[in-house]
Structures are given as structure tokens and as C-alpha cells.
Backbone as numpy.savetxt, mean C-alpha at the origin, in Angstrom:
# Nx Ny Nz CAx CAy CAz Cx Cy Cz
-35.73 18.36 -41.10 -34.73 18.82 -40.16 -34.96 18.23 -38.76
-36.14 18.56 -38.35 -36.55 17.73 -36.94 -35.87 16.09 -36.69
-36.51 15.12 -38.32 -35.82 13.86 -38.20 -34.54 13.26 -37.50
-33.46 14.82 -38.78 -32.22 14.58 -38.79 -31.57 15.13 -37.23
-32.31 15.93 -36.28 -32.02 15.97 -35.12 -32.68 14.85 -33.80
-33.93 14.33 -34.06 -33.83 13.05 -33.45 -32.87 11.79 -33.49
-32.58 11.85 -35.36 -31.58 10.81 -34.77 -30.35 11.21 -34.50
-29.95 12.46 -34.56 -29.12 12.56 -33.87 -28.83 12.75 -32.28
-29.85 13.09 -31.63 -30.24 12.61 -30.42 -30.00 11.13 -29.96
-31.00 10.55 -30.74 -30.85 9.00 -30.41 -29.48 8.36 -30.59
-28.89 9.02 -31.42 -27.27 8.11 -31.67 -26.72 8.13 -30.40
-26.80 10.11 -29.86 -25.74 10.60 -28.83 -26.47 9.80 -27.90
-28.15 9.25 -27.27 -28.08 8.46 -25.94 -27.30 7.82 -26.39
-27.35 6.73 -27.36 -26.96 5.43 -27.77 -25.48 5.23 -26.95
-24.77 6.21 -27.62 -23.51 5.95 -27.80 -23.07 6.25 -26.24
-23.83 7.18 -25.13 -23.31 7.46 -23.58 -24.07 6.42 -23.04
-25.11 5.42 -23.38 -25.23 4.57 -22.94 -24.86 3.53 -22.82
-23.78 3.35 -23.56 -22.90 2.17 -23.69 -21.21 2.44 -23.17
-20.72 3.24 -23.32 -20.09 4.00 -22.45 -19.67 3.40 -21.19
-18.34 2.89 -20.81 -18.27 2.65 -19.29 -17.97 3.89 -18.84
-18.35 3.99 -17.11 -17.37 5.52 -16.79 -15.93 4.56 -16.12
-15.25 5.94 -15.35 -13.92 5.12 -14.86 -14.48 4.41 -13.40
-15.28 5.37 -12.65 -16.11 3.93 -11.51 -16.61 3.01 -12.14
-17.44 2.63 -13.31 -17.53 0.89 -13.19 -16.53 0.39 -13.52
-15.55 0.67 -14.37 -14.41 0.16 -14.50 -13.72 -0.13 -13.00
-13.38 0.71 -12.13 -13.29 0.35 -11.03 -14.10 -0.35 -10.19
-15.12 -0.36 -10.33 -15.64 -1.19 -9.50 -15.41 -2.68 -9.56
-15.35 -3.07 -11.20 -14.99 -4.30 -11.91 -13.88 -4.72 -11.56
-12.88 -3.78 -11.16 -11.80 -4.12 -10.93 -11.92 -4.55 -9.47
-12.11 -3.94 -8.18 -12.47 -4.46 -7.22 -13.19 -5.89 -7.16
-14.45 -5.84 -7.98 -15.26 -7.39 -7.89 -13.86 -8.51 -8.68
-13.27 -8.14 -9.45 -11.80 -8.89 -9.84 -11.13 -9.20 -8.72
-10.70 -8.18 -8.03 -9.80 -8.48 -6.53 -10.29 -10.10 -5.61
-11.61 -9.49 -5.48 -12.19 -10.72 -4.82 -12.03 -12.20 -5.24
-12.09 -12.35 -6.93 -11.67 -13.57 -7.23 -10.02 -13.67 -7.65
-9.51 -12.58 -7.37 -8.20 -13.16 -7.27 -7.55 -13.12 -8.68
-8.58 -12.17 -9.34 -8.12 -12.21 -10.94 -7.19 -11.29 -11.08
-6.18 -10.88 -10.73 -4.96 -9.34 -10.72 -4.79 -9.14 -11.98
-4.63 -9.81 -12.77 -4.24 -8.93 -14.08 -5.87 -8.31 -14.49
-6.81 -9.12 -14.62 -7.77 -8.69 -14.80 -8.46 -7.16 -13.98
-7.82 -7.49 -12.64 -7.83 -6.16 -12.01 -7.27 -5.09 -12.38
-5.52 -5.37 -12.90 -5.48 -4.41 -13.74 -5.61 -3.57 -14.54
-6.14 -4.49 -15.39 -6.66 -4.14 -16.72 -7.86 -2.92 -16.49
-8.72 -3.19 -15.40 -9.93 -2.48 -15.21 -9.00 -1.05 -14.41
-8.36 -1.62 -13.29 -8.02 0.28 -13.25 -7.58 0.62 -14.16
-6.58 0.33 -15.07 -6.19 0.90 -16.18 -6.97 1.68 -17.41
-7.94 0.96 -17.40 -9.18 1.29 -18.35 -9.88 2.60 -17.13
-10.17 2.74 -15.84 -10.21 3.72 -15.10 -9.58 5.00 -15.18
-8.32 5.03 -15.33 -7.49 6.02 -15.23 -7.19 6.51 -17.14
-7.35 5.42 -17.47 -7.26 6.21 -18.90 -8.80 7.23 -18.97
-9.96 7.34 -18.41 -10.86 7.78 -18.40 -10.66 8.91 -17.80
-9.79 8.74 -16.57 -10.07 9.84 -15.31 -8.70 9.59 -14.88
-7.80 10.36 -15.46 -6.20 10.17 -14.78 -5.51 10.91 -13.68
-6.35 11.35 -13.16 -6.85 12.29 -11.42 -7.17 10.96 -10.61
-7.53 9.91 -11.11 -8.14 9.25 -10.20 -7.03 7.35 -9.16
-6.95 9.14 -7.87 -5.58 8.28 -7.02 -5.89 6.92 -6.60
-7.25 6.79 -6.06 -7.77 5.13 -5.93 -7.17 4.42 -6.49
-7.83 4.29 -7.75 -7.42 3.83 -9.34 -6.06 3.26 -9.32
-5.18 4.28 -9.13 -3.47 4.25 -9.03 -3.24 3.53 -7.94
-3.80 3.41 -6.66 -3.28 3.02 -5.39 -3.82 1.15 -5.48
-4.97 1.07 -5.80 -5.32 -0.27 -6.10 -4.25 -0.65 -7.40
-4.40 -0.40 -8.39 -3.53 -1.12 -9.49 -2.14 -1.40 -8.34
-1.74 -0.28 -8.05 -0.38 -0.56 -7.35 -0.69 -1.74 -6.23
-1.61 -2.39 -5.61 -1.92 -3.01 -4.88 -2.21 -4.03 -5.54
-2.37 -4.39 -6.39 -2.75 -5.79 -7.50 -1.33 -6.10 -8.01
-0.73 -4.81 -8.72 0.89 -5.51 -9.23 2.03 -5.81 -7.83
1.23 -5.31 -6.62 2.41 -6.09 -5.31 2.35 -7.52 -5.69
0.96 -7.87 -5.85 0.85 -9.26 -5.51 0.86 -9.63 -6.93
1.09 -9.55 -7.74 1.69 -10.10 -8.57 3.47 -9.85 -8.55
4.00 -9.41 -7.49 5.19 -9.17 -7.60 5.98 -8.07 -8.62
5.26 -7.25 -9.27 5.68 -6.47 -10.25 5.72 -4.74 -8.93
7.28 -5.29 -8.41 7.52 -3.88 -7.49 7.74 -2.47 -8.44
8.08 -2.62 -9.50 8.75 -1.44 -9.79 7.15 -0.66 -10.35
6.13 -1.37 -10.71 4.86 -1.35 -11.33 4.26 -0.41 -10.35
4.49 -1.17 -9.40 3.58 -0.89 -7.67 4.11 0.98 -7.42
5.43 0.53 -7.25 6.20 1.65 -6.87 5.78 2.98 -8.04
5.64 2.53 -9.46 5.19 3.81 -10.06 3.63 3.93 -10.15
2.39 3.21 -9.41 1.02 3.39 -9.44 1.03 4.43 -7.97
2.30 3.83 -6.86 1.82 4.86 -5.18 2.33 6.03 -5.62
3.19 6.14 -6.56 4.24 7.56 -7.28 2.74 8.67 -7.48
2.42 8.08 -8.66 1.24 8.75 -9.42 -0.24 8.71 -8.02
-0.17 8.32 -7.29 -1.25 8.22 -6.42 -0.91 9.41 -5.64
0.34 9.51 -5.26 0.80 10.25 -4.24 1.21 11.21 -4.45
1.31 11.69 -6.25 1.05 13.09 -6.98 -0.29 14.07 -6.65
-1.11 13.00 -6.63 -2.27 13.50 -6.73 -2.67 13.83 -5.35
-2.19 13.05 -4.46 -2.86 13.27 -2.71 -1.62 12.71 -2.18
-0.90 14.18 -1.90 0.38 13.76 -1.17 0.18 13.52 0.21
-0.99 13.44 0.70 -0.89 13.32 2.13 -1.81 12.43 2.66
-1.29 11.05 1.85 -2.29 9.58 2.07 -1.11 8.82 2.64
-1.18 8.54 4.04 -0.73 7.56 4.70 -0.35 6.56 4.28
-1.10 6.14 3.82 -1.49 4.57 3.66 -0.72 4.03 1.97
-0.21 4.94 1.69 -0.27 4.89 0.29 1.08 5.27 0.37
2.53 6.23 0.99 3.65 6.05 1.56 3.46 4.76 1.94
2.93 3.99 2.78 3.35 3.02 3.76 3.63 2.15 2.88
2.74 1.79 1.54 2.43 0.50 1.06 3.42 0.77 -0.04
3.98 1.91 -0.89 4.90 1.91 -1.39 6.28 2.11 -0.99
6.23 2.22 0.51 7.56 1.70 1.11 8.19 -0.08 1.26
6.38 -0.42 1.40 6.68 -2.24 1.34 7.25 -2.52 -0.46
6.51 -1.74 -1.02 7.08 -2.38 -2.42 8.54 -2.66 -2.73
8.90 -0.85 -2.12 10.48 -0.51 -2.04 11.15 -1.52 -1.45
10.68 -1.84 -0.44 11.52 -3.44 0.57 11.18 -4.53 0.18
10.33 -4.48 -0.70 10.13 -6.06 -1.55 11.45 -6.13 -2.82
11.31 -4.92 -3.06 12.49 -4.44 -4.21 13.58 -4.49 -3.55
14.13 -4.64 -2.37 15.32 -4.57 -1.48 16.37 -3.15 -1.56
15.24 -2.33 -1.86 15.39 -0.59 -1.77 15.06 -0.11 -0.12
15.36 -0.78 0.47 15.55 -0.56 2.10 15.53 1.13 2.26
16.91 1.39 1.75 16.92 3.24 2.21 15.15 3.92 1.93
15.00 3.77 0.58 13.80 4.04 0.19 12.81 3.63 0.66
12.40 2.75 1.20 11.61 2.28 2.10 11.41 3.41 3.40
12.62 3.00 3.88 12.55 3.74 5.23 12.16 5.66 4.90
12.59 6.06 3.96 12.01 6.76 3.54 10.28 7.53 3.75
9.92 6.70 2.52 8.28 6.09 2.62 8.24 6.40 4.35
8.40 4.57 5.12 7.61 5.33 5.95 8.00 6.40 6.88
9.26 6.87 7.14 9.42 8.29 7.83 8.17 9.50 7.32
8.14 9.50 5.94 7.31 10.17 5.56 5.38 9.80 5.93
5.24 8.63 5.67 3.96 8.19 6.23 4.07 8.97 8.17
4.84 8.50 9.24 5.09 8.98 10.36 4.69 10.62 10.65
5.54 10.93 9.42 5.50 12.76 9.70 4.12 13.41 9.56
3.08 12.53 8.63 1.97 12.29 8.63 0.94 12.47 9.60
1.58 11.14 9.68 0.22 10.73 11.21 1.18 9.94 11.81
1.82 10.50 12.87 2.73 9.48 13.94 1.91 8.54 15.14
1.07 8.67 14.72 0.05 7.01 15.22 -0.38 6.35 14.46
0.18 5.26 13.95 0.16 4.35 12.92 0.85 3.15 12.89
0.64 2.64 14.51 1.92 1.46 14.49 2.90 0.83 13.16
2.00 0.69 12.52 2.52 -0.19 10.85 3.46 0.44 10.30
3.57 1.73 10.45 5.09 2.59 9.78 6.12 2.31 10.71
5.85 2.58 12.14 6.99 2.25 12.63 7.39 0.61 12.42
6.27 -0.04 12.57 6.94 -1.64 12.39 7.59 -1.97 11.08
7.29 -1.62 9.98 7.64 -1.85 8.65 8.84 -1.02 8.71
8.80 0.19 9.23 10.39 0.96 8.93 11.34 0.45 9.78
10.97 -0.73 11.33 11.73 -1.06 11.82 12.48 -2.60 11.13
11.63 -2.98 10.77 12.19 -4.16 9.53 13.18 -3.66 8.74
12.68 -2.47 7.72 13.77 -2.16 6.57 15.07 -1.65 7.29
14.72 -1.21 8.62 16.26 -0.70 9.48 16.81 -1.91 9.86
16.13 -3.09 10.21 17.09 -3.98 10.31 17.86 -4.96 9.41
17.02 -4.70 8.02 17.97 -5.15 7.02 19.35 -4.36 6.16
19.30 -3.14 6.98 20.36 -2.58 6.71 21.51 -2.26 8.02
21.02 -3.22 8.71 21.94 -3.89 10.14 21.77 -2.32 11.26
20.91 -1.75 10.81 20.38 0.02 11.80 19.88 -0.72 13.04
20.21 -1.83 13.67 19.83 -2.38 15.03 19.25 -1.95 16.16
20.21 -0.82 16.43 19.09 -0.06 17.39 17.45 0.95 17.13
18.00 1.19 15.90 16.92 2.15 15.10 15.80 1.25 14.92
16.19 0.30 14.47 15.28 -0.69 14.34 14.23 -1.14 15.66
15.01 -0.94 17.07 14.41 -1.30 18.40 13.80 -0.12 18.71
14.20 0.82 18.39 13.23 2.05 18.56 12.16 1.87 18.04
12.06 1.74 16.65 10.60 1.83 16.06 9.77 1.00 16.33
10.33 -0.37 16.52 9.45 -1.41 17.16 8.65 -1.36 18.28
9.78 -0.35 19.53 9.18 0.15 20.69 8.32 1.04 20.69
8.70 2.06 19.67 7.71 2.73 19.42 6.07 2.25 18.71
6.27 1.38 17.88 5.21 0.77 17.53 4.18 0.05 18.65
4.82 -0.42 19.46 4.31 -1.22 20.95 3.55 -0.17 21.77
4.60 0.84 21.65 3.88 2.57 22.59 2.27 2.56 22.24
2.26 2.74 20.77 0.80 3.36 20.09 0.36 2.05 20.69
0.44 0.56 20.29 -0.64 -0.25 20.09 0.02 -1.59 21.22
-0.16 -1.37 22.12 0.71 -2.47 22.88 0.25 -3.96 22.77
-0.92 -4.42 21.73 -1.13 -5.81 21.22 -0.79 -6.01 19.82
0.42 -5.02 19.78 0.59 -5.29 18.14 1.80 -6.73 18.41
1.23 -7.82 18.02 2.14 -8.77 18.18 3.18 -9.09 17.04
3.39 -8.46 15.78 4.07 -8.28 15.21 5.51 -7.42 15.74
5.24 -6.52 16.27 6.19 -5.24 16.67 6.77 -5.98 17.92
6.37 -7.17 18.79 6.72 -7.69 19.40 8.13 -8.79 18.89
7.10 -9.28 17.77 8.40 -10.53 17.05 9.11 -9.85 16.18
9.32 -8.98 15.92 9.97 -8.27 15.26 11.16 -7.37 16.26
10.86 -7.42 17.24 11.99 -6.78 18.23 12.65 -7.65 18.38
12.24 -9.27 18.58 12.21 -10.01 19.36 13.62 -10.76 18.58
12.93 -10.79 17.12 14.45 -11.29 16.43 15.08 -10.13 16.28
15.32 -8.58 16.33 16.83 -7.89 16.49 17.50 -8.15 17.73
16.68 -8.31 19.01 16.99 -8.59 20.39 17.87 -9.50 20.28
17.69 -10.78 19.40 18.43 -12.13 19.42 19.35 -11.71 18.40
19.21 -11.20 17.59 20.47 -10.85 16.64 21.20 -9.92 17.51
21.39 -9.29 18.29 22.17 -8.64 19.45 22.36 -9.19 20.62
22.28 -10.47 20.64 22.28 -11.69 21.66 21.64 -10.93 22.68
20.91 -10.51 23.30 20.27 -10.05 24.34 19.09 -10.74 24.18
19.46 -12.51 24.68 18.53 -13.63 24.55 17.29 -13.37 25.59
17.36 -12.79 26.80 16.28 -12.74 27.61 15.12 -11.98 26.89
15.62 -10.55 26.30 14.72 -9.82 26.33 14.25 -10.35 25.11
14.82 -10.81 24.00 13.99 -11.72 22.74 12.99 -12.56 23.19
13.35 -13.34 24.68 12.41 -14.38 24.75 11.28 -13.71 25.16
11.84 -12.69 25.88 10.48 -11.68 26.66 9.37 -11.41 25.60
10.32 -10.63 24.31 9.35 -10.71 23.17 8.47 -11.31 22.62
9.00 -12.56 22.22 8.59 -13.67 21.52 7.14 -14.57 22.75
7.33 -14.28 24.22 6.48 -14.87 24.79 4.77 -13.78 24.61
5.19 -12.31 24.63 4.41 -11.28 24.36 3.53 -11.35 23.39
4.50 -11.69 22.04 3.59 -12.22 20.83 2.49 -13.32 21.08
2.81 -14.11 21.43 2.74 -15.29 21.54 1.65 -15.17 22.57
1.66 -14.61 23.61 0.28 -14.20 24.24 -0.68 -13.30 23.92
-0.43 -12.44 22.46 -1.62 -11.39 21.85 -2.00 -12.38 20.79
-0.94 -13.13 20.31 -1.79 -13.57 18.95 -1.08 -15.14 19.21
């Protein structure tokens, strides 16, 4: 009897020692990021979250590997499931609002980041990104708000600069574009 419970001991190390958990899987997936392997990155959060399907990282990186592979609707349902789990990650609205505007889901976008804002309304990057998706839905002034507002929080954000800078010129108000565009142009 003793035998038949050593090896059954020894099987059960055996078998948890071979065992990935869902962090090395993630981690693998990260050391993937670095070389640029995305599907391979995938694959590893995926193998993560099938382990541990609580686990919002997991969801927020995959969704960050299928941006750049261009798979928006992918992206958009990894920040979904991320943002089930921890509805009150900034960063994770913001980046599935870019997906939404990669998808040319503008309303939805702006969405995202209003919601990132309501958040934490110091975050230049929501207002700049929501002032983009307002100007592709011709929201012109809305669009100069957020930009301005983006400039408020971080006044070397030289993005929020060129980004005013072409609604300014799309509203022919050529001076103050150039004003822009010289602003950028002196932070970065």
C-alpha cells in the first residue's frame, strides 16, 4: 500500500511539474512581443487565459498584439473582456477606443475615450485621441476643445499641437495652424 501511494505521489509531482501556469505563459508571451512574434504572442495569452480567465492583463496584451496585427474587431473584444473584469482601467478604454477608430467606429471611439476622461481627466492622450475621432466626424470645434484641453494638462504634448493645427487649417484659420504647427515643431 505504501508503494502504491509513493507512486502516486511521484506521478502527481510529475505531472504539476510540467505544468505551465497562466504567468509563464504570459510571460512567454511578453518575451514574444519583444521579437515581434504577435501571433506567437497570441497564442501564449491565449494559453494564459484559458488557465486563468480572470486574467485582464492577459486580455489587454492579446488585444494589444491583434492591434498590430490589424485584427480590430479581435482587439476590440480582448479590451471588452479586460474591461469586464476591471472596469476602471484607463488605459484599456483608451486603447480600445484606438481600435474602434482604426475600425472607423469614430462614435465608439469617442465613447471609449469620454469614458477613459470620466476616469482620470488628466490624461492628455484621451483628450488627443478623442479629438482626432471628433474630427473625423467633421465635430471641428469639439475637436479644438479637446486638443486644447490636452495642451492644458501637458503643454509639450506636441501631438495635441499638430493635431489642432490641422483642424485650425481645415477651418482656414491659417495663422493659428501655423502657430500650431511652429509649437510642435519646437517640443519635438
Amino acid at each position: 500500500m505504501k508503494r502504491i501511494f509513493y507512486l502516486f505521489t511521484a506521478l502527481i509531482m510529475t505531472s504539476v511539474s510540467f505544468s505551465q501556469t497562466a504567468e509563464e505563459y504570459f510571460d512567454r508571451g511578453l518575451a514574444k512581443s519583444k521579437i515581434q512574434d504577435y501571433r506567437g504572442e497570441i497564442d501564449d495569452y491565449s494559453n494564459a487565459i484559458k488557465i486563468n480567465p480572470m486574467y485582464a492583463v492577459a486580455y489587454y496584451n492579446r488585444g494589444l498584439a491583434k492591434s498590430i496585427i490589424q485584427d480590430y474587431i479581435g482587439a476590440i473584444a480582448d479590451y471588452t473582456k479586460a474591461i469586464e473584469i476591471n472596469p476602471n482601467d484607463v488605459v484599456v478604454y483608451n486603447n480600445r477606443g484606438a481600435a474602434k477608430a482604426n475600425n472607423q467606429d469614430y462614435n465608439g471611439a469617442i465613447d471609449d475615450y469620454t469614458k477613459a476622461i470620466e476616469i482620470n481627466p488628466k490624461i492628455p492622450l484621451a483628450y488627443s485621441n478623442r479629438g482626432l475621432a471628433k474630427s473625423k466626424i467633421q465635430d471641428y470645434n469639439g475637436a479644438i476643445d479637446d486638443y486644447t484641453k490636452a495642451i492644458e494638462i501637458n503643454p509639450k504634448d506636441a501631438e495635441a499641437y499638430y493635431g489642432r493645427g490641422i483642424v485650425k487649417g481645415i477651418l482656414k484659420e491659417y495663422k493659428d495652424a501655423i502657430a500650431d504647427y511652429t509649437k510642435a515643431i519646437e517640443i519635438n
